[in-house]
C-alpha positions as CSV (number, residue, x, y, z in Angstrom):
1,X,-16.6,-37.8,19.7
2,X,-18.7,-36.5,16.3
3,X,-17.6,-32.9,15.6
4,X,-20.1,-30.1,16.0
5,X,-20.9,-28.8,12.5
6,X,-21.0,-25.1,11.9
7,X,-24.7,-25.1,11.2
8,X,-28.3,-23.5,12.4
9,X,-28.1,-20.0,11.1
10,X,-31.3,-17.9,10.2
11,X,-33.5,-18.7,7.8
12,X,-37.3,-18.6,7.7
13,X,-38.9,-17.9,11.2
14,X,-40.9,-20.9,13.1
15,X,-44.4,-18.9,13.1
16,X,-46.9,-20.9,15.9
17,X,-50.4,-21.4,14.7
18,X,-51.8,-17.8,15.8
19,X,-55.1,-17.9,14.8
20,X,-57.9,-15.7,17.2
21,X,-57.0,-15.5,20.4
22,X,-60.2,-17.1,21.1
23,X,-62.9,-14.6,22.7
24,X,-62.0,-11.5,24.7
25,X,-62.0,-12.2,28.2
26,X,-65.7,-11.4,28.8
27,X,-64.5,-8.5,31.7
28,X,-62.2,-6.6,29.0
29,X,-65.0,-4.5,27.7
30,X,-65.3,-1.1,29.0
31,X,-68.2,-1.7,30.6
32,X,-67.0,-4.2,32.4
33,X,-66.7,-3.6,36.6
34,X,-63.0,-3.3,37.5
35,X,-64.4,-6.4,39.3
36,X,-64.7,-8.5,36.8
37,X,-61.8,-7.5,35.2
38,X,-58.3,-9.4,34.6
39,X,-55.8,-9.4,36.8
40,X,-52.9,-6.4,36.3
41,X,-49.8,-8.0,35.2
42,X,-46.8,-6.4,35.9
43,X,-43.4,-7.5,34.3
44,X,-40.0,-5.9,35.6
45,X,-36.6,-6.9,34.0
46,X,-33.9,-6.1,35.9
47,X,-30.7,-5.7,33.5
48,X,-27.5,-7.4,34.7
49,X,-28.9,-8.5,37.9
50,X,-27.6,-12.3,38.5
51,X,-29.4,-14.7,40.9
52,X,-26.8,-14.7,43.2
53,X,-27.2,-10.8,43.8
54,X,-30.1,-11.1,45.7
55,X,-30.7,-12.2,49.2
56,X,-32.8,-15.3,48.8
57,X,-30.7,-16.5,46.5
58,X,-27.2,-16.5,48.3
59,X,-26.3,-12.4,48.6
60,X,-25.1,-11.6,51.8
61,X,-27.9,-10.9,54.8
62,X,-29.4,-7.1,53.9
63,X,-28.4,-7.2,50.7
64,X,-31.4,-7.3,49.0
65,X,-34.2,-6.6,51.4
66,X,-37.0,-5.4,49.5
67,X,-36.9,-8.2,47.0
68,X,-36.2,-10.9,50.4
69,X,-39.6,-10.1,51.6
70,X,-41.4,-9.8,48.3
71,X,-40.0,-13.5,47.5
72,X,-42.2,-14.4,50.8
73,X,-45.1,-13.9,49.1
74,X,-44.4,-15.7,45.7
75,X,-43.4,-17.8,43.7
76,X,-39.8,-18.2,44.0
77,X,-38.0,-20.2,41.2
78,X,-35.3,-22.1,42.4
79,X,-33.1,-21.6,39.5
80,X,-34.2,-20.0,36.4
81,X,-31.9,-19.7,33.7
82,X,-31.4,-17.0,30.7
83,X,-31.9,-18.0,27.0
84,X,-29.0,-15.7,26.5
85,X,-26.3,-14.1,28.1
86,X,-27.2,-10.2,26.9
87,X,-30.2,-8.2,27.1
88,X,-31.4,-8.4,23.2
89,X,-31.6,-11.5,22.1
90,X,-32.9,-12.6,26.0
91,X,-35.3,-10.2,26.1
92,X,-37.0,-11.5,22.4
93,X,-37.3,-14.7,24.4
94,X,-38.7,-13.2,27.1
95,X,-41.6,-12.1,25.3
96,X,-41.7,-14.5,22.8
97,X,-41.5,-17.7,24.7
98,X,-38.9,-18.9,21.9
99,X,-35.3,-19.2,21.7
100,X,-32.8,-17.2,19.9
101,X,-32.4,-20.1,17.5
102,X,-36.3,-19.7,17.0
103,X,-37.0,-15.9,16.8
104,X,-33.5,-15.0,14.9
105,X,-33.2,-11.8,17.1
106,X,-29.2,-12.0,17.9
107,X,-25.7,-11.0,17.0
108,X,-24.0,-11.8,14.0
109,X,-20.5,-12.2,12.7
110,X,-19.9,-8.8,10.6
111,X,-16.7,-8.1,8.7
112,X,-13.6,-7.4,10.4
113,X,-13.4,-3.4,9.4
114,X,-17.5,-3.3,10.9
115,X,-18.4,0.1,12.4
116,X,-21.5,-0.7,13.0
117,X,-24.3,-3.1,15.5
118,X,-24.1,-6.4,14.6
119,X,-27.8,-7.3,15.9
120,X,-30.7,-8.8,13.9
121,X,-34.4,-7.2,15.2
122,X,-36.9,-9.3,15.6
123,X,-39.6,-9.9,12.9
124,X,-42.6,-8.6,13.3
125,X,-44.1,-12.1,12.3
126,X,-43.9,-13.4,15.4
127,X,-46.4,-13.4,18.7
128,X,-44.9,-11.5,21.4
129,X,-46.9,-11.6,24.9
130,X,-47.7,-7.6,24.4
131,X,-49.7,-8.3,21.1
132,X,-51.5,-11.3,22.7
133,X,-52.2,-9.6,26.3
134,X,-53.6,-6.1,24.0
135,X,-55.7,-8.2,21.3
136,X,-57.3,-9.2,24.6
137,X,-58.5,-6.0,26.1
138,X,-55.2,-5.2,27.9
139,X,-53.7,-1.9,28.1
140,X,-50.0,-2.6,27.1
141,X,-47.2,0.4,28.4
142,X,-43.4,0.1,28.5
143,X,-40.8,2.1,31.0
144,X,-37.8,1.0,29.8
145,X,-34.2,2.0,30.8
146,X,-32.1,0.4,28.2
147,X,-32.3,2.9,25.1
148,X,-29.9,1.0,22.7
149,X,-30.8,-2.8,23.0
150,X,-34.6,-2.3,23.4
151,X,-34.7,0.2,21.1
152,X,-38.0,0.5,19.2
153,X,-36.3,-0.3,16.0
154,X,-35.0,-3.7,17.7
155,X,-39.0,-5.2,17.1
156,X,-39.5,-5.5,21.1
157,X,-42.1,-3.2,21.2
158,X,-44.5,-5.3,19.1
159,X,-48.0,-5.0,21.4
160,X,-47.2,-1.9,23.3
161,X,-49.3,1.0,22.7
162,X,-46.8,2.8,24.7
163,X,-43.2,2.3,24.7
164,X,-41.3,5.2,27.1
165,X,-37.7,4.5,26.2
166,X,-35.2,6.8,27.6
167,X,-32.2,6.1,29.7
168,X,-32.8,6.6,33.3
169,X,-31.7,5.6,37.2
170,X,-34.3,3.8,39.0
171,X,-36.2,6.8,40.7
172,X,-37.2,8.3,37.3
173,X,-38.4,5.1,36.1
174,X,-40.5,4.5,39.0
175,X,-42.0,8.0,38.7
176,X,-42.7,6.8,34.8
177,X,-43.9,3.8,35.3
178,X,-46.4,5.1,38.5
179,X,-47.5,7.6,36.3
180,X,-48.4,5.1,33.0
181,X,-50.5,2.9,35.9
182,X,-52.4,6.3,37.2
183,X,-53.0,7.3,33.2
184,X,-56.8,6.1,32.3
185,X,-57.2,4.1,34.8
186,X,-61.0,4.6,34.5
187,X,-61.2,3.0,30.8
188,X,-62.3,-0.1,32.8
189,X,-59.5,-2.3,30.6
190,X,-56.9,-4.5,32.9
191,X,-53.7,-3.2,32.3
192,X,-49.8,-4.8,31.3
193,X,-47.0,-3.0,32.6
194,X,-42.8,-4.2,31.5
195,X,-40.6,-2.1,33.7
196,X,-36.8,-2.4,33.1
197,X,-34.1,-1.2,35.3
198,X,-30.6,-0.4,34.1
199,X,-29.0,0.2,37.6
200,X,-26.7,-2.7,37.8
201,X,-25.3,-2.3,34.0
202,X,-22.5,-0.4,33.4
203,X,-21.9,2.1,34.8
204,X,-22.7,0.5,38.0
205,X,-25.1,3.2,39.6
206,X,-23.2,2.9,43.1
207,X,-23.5,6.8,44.0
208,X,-20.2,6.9,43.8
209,X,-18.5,8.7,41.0
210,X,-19.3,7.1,37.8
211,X,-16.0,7.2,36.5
212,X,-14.4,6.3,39.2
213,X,-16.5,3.0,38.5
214,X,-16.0,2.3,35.4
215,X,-12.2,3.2,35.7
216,X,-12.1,0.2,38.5
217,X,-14.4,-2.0,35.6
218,X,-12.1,-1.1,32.9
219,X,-9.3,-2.2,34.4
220,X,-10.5,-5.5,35.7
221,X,-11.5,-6.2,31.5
222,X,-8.4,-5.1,30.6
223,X,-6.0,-7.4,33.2
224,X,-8.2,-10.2,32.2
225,X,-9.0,-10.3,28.6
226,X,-6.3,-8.5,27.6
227,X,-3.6,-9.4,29.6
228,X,-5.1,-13.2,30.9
229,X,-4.2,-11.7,34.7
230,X,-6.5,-11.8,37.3
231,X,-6.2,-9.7,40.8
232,X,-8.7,-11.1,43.3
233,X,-8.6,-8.1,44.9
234,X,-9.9,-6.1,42.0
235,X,-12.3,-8.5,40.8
236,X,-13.8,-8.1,44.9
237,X,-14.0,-4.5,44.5
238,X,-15.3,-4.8,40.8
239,X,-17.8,-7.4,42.5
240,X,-19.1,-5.2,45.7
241,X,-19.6,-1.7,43.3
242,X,-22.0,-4.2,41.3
243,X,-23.4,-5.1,44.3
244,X,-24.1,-2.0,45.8
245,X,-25.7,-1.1,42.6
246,X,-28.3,-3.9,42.9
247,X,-28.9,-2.8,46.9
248,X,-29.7,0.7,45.5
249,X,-31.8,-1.0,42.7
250,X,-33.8,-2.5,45.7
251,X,-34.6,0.1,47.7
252,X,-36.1,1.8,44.8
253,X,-37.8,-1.7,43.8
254,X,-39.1,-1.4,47.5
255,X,-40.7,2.4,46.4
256,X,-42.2,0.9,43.3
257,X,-43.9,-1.7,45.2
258,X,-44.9,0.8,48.0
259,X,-46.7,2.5,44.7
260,X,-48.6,-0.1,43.6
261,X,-49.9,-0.7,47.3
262,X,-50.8,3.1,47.7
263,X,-53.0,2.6,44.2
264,X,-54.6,-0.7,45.7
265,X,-52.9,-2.7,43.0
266,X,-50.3,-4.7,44.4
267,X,-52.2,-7.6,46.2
268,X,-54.4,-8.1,42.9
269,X,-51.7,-8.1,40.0
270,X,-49.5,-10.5,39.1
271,X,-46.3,-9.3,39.4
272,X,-42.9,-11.1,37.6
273,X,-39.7,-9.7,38.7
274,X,-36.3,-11.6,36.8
275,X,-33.6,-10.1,35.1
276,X,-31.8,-10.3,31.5
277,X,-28.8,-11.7,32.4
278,X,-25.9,-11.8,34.9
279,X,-22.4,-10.5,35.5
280,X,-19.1,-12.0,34.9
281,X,-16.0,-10.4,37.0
282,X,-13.2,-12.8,36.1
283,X,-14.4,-16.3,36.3
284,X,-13.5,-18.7,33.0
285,X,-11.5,-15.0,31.5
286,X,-14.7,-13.2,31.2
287,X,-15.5,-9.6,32.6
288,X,-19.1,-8.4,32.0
289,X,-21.4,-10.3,30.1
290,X,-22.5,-11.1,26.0
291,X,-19.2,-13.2,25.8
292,X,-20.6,-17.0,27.0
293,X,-22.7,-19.0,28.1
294,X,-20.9,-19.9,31.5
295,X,-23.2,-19.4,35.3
296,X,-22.5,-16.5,35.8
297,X,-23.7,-14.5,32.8
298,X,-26.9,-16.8,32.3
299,X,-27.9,-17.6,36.1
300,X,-31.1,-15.4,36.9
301,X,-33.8,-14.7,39.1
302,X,-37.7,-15.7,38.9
303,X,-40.2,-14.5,41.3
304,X,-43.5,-14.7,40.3
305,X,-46.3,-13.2,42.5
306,X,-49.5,-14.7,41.9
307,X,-52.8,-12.3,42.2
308,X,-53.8,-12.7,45.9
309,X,-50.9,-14.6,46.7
310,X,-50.2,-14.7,50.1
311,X,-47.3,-17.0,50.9
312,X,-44.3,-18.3,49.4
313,X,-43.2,-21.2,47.7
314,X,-39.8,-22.4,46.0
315,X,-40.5,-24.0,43.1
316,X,-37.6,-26.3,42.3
317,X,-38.3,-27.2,38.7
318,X,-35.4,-25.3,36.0
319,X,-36.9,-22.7,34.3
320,X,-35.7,-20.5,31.6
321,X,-36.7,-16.7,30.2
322,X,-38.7,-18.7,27.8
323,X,-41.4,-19.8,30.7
324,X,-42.3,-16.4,31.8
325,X,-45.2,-15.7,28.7
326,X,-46.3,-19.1,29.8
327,X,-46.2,-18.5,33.3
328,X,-48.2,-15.3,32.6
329,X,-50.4,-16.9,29.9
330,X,-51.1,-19.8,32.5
331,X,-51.6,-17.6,35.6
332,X,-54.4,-15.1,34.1
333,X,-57.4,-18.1,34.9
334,X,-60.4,-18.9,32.4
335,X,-60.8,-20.2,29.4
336,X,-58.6,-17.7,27.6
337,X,-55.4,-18.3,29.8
338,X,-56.0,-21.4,28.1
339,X,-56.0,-19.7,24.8
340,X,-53.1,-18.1,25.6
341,X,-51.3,-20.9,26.3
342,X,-51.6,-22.4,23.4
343,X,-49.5,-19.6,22.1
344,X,-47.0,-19.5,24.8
345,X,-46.9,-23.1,26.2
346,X,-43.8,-23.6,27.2
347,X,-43.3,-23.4,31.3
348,X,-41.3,-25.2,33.6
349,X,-42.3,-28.6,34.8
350,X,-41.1,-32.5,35.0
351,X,-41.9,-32.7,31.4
352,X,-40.5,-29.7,30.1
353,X,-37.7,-29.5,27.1
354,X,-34.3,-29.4,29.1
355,X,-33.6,-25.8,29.0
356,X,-31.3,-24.3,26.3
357,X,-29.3,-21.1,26.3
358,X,-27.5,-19.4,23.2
359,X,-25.1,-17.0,22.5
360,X,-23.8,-15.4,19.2
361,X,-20.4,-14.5,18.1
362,X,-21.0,-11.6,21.1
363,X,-21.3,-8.0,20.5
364,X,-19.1,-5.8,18.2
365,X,-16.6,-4.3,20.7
366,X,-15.5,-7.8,21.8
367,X,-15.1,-9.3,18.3
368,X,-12.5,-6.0,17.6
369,X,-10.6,-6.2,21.1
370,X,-10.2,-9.8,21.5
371,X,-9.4,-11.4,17.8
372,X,-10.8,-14.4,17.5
373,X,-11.8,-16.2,20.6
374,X,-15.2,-14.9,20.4
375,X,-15.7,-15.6,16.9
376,X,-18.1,-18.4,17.8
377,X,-21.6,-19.3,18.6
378,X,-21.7,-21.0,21.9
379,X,-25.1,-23.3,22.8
380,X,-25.8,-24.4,26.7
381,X,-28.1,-27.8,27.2
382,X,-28.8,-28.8,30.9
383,X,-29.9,-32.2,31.6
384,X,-30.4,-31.5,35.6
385,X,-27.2,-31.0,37.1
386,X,-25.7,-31.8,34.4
387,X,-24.4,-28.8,31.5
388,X,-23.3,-29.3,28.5
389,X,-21.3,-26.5,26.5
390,X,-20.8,-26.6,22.8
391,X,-19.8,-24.3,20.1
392,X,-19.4,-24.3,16.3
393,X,-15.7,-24.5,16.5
394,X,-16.4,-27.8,17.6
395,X,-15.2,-27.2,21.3
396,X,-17.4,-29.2,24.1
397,X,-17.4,-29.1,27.6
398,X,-19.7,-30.8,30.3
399,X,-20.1,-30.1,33.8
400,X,-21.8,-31.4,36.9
401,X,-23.3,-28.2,38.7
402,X,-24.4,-29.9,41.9
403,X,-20.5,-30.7,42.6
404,X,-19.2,-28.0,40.5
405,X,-20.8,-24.9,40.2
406,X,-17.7,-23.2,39.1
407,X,-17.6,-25.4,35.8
408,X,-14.0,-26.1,36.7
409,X,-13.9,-29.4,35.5
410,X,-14.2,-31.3,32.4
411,X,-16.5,-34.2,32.5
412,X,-16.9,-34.5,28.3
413,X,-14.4,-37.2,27.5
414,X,-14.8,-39.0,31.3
415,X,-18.5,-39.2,30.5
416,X,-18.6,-39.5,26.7
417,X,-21.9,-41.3,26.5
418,X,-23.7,-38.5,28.4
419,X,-21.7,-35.9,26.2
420,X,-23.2,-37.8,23.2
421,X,-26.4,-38.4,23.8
422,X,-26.7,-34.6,25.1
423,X,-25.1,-33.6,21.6
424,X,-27.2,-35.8,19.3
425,X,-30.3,-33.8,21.4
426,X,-28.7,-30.1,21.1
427,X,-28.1,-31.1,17.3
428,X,-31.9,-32.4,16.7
429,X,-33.3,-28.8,18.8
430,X,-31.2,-26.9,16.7
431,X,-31.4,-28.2,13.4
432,X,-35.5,-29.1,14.1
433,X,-38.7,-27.7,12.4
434,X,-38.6,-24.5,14.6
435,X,-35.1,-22.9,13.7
436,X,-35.8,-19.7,12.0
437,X,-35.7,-19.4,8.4
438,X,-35.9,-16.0,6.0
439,X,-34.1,-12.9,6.1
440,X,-32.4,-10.9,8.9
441,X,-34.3,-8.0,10.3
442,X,-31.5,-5.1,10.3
443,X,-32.5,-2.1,12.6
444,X,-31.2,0.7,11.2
445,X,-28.7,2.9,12.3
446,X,-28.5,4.5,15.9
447,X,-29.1,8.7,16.4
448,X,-26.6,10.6,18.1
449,X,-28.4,10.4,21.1
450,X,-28.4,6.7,21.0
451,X,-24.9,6.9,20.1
452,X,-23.2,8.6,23.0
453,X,-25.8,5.8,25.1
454,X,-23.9,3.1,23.3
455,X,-20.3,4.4,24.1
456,X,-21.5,5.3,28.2
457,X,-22.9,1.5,28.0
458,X,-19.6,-0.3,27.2
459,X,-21.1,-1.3,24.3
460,X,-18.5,0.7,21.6
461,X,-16.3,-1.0,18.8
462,X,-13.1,0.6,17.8
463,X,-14.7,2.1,14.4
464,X,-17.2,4.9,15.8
465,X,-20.6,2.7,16.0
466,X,-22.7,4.2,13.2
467,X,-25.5,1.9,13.4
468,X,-25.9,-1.0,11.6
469,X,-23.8,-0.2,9.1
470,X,-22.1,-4.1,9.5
471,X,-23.6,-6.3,7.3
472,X,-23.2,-10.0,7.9
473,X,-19.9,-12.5,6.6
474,X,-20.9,-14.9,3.9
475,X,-20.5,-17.1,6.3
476,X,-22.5,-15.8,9.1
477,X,-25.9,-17.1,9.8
478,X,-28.6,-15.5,7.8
């Protein structure tokens, strides 16, 4: 079996032919009846919220119940896959329609006595759906939850005249977000709203005691990566706490949507609820997420309600974070949702690209507590059921999802020729005319505020997190 060379690091970015965006939608004008105007488009992320959380995707009965009946009246993705396994680098896709390997915005290996973030922004250079949706009339706001990875300085905000960032449970955003959609709502201009909830991250927003929760969470990481033990009896408790924090999430998802329909904008927008990533508690030695590329961490939800959608569908094609600006782009009708797909034409489909998901060397914290076994990049191909795992130390794994979900078993060496062939296609993605080139995009350094966020997140190293103080290994990707 050939060996996986330690290639595809940054380098200049892949920059799609922007051009125009054509002409405005002709409705975009402010003179233009709300009639004739664009659909809203609403976009909510929900952070560490795996498919499998969720009702219609396997929960138990009454887990989810707000997000049950919404799925009735959408689209529901079958399976839709993250391009990453951690909010920053996934959420760069999310917008951009690119992969990490693409837009460079991901971890990097730093030097072993780092202190600081070891995360690449993303360059302003390219397209994100916010820039496209506002050159076109929209009016582009942002309630966002996560202060640390979507962070202004991080590049996500490219296209969003407003960008309210401040760490929050789920009734303050709503009350934020409600309020951006009531703020000039007579400038006759369709509006995009992102929305991102932080409920189901650590802490787990249970209503329980918070460190009571992350005393419970702590341990589990430390029995398992630490130690290579794992209690099932732990890792159920670990796993209901999370899960209560994503039925909480849902009632207040369930208020949200009750707010749109007050304001006579729910049945007309089109509204995309799917999440950054999942949760690991246990499975393959993992606990949280940011540390592989394994089901749990990557499998999400994709529910896309279309404007005036009445009834549901389940769409069985696999779909990736990379489809939703093309899902969008492709959704709005007219001659410029062709426009717009030119510049985000990726979606999911018979003919689509098999899907891809990345992950880099993982965050700081992990490279400090658990030596070298993350000191990796890690790449995810799927072929329909079939997965293949690869990494650059040369490590390759392929599983059959439709009779082993798990990814308990080994297929690489019983089926070489699929390994193969599935390598010699991960090599040409990577190593193709799209892998970014140029220099990293370094962030800065975090305020105290954004800080003490970091520590409460989990998302510490061991050497006081000033920023991005951690400046890349000569032989990290650059």
């Amino acid at each position: 079996m050939r060996p996986f060379p330690p290639i595809f690091g940054l380098a200049a970015p892949f920059v799609p032919v922007m051009g125009v965006l054509g002409a405005c939608f002709v409705s975009c004008g402010p003179s233009a009846s709300s009639d004739d105007l664009p659909p809203p488009v609403i976009l909510i992320s929900l952070d560490t919220v795996r498919a499998d959380c969720i009702g219609v995707y396997g929960a138990p009965e009454g887990s989810t119940p707000a997000l049950d009946a919404f799925s009735l009246g959408a689209d529901r993705y079958e399976t839709c896959t993250s391009a990453a396994p951690w909010t920053m680098p996934s959420h760069a896709s999310l917008f951009t329609g690119l992969y990490p390997f693409e837009h460079g915005a991901h971890s990097f290996l730093p030097p072993d006595d780092a202190t600081g973030d070891n995360v690449f922004a993303l360059n302003d250079r390219f397209k994100t759906l916010a820039e496209a949706l506002q050159g076109n009339g929209y009016r582009t706001g942002g309630v966002v939850s996560n202060a640390i990875y979507l962070r202004p300085e991080l590049g996500l905000d490219q296209g969003f005249a407003d960008w309210d960032v401040e760490r929050a449970p789920a009734p303050e955003i709503n009350r934020r977000a409600l309020a951006w959609l009531d703020k000039d709502r007579s400038s006759g201009r369709p509006t995009f709203l992102f929305v991102n909830y932080m409920d189901a991250h650590r802490p787990y927003r249970t209503g329980d005691p918070e460190k009571l929760v992350n005393q419970h969470l702590d341990r589990l990481l430390f029995e398992v990566m630490n130690q290579g033990e794992l209690d099932p009896e732990l890792a159920a408790l670990v796993e209901s706490l999370h899960q209560k924090a994503v039925t909480r999430l849902d009632a207040e998802l369930e208020r949200f949507f009750d707010g749109l329909k007050e304001r006579g904008l729910f049945d007309d927008s089109l509204i995309v609820v799917t999440s950054d990533h999942g949760e690991s508690f246990g499975a393959h030695a993992i606990v949280e997420h940011s540390k592989d590329v394994y089901e749990d961490t990557v499998q999400v939800p994709l529910i896309v309600k279309l404007p005036g959608q009445r009834s549901g569908r389940v769409i069985r094609d696999r779909a990736s974070s990379v489809h939703v600006a093309g899902l969008i782009a492709g959704a709005l009708g007219g001659t410029d949702a062709e426009t717009l797909s030119d510049l985000f034409p990726r979606v999911p489909g018979p003919t689509a690209e098999n899907v891809l998901v990345e992950n880099y060397y993982s965050r700081l914290k992990d490279l400090q507590r658990f030596g070298d076994r993350f000191k990796r990049r890690r790449w995810a191909l799927y072929d329909g059921s079939i997965k293949l795992i690869a990494g650059s130390d040369n490590g390759v794994e392929l599983y059959d999802l439709s009779t082993d979900p798990g990814e308990l078993t080994n297929l690489a060496e019983e089926r070489s020729s699929v390994t193969e062939r599935l390598l010699g296609e991960l090599q040409a993605r990577l190593g193709g005319p799209t892998a970014y080139e140029g220099d990293p995009v370094f962030p800065g350094n975090l305020t105290d505020r954004q800080r003490a966020d970091f520590d409460q997140l989990g998302y510490g190293g061991s050497g006081g997190d000033r920023g991005n103080d951690a400046e890349p290994k000569e032989n990290a990707p650059r």
